[in-house]
C-alpha positions, 0 to 999 in steps of 0.5 A, a space after each residue: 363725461 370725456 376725461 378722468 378725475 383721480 384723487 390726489 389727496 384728502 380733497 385735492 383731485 388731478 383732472 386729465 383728458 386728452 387733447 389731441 395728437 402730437 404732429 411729429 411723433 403721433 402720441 397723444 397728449 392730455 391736459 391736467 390741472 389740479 382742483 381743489 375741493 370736492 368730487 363735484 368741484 373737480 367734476 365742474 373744472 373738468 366740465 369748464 375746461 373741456 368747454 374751453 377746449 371745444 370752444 377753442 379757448 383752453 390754453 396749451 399747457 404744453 405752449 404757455 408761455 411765462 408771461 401768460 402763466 403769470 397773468 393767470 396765476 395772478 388773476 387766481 389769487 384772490 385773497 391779495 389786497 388792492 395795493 399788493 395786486 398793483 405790485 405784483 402786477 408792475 413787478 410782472 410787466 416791468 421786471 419779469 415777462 421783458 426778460 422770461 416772458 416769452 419762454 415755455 414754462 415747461 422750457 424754462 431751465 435755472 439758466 433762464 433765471 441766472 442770466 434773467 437775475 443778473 440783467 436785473 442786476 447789472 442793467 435793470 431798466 432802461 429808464 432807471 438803470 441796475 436795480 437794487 438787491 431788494 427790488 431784484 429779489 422782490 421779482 424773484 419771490 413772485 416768480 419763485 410763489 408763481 412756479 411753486 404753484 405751477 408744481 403743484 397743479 403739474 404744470 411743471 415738473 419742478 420749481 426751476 428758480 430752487 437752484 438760483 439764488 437771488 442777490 443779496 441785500 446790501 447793508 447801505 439799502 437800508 436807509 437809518 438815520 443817525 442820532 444827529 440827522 434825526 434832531 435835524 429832521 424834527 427841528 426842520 419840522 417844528 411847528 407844522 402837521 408833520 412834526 406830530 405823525 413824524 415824533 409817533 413814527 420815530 417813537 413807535 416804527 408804525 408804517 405810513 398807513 398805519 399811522 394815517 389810520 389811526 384814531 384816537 380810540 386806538 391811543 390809551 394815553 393814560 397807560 403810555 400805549 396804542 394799539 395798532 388795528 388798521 392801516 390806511 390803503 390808497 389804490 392806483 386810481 386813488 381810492 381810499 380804504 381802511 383795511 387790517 395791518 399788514 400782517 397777522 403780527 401787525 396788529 400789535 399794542 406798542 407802549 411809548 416814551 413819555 415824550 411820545 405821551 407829552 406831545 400826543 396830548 398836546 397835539 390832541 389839544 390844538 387838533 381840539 381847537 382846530 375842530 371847534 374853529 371848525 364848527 365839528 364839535 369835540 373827537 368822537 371814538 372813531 376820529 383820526 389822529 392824523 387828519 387832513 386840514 378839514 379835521 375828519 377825512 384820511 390824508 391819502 398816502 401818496 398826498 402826504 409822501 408828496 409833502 414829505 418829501 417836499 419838507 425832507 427831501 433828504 430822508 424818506 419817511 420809512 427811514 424813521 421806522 428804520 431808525 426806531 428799529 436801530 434805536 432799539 438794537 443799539 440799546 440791547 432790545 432782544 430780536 423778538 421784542 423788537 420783531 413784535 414792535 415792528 408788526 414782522 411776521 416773524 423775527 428772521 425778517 428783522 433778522 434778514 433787514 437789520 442782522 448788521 446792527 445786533 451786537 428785554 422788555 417792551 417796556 425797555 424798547 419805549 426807553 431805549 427810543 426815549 433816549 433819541 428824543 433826548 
């Protein structure tokens, strides 16, 4: 076979063969990539590639540009849910291949990236104008993950965007409500299907699709706690699926205030009443706390950001969730504690959203929210 494969480590394998002849200065040029697996799974690549070189469709790794590299690199990574695809692809399309697209990857300098950043920054998009430190530095990880793999495939010598730093995330970015905009909100939403998903979101900082995958198997009344298991997922083309929480750290047991426990119980008995008009008998294990009008099927998670914001055009509904994580930092929860009750991968995201509000127990954070409700 035309090439050479050479081991690069416990089961990493760096496969080169020439391509051809660089026209001005006459020296041959090779291509390379990195395999993972075993010998034969390095052998097959190398099979693949010289395929595509022979048909005329490898790509020069010496020509390809950002935008190219980025779509190759995504279409690699198979392990990203449907909804996190959809993101990185926008975040690729709109945020960066207009402005890096067109550069070599192999030519692109931190220079590249400042002026790229501060675009971002100062201009944004035409249609939405400068853009938010969160959403820059969103563009930034992705670009920074895609040329931290290009390394280590040696298709760049080093990750450029190491020596640029992404804005940083204004304090006003993070949207909390205060005490008295929070009994606002849950008086305007007295007596509709909103007020039971907004006192749990205030009670507990569950996420939107956590909240709309949850079944009443996962709710432990009688001990003042649920559990977090699944989160509801909706696709561009509107597909529904159940899928796990967003992180490891996200499938969680959250206690709750008494309050919470009081207005779960009655909401479990009107949502009773409701199926039995309905003619769909008594909950089963499986039934969804949060259902749509007809008592069984998922509210897709853009239907209800629409009624949301239809009935609190003022606040978005993800503000409750900061506003639980204030609560709790305003009433001396430890960083951990509130870390975990969050589902953070880690506390120094807490850290890095809400480092402006620190100043021990779960049990002590289900009291410290109790006091909002109070």
């Amino acid at each position: 076979m035309r090439g050479n494969i050479t081991r690069r480590g416990k089961s990493s394998w760096r496969v080169k063969f020439d391509i051809d002849r660089d026209s001005e200065t006459g020296k041959r040029r090779f291509h390379t990539a990195t395999v993972r697996g075993t010998r034969k799974d390095a052998e097959a690549e190398l099979a693949r590639l010289l395929n595509d070189q022979n048909k005329g469709a490898l790509v020069d790794a010496n020509k390809l540009t950002v935008a190219d590299y980025l779509r190759q690199w995504l279409d690699g990574k198979h392990d990203l849910s449907p909804v996190t695809r959809e993101r990185y692809q926008d975040t690729i399309t709109k945020g960066i291949v207009p402005g890096l697209g067109t550069v070599e990857l192999q030519k692109l300098k931190p220079a590249h990236v400042k002026t790229w950043l501060s675009k971002m920054v100062t201009s944004g998009s035409r249609k939405r104008g400068p853009l938010t430190g969160r959403t820059v530095r969103n563009a930034y990880r992705v670009l920074h993950g895609a040329l931290q793999e290009g390394v280590k495939l040696d298709l760049v010598a080093r990750n450029v965007a190491d020596a640029v730093m992404p804005p940083k995330i204004e304090e006003n970015e993070v949207e909390i409500l205060k005490a008295n905009r929070i009994a606002d909100v849950l008086a305007s939403l007295a007596g509709s299907k909103l007020y039971p998903i907004a006192s749990l979101a205030l009670a507990t900082g569950m996420r939107r699709g956590e909240l709309l995958a949850l079944r009443w198997y996962d709710v432990d009344l009688a001990g003042a706690s649920l559990n977090v298991e699944r989160s509801l997922e909706q696709t561009r083309g509107g597909g529904l699926r159940f899928k796990a929480p967003k992180t490891k750290k996200s499938r969680r047991t959250i206690s709750l205030p008494p309050s919470a426990v009081a207005m779960l119980r009655d909401h479990r008995k009107a949502q009773l009443e409701l199926r039995l008009q309905l003619g769909i008998g008594r909950h089963g294990a499986d039934a969804l706390v949060f259902p749509n009008d007809d008592g069984a099927s998922p509210i897709s998670p853009n239907c209800f950001s629409v009624m949301w914001g239809r009935a609190v055009p003022h606040a978005t509904f993800h503000s409750l969730r900061h506003a639980h994580a204030s609560a709790l930092i305003a009433g001396g929860v430890d960083v951990v504690t509130v870390s975990r009750r969050l589902g953070h991968s880690n506390p120094t995201i807490t850290l890095s959203v809400y480092a402006h509000l620190f100043s021990e127990t779960d049990t002590k954070a289900a009291a410290a929210i109790e006091k909002v409700f109070s």
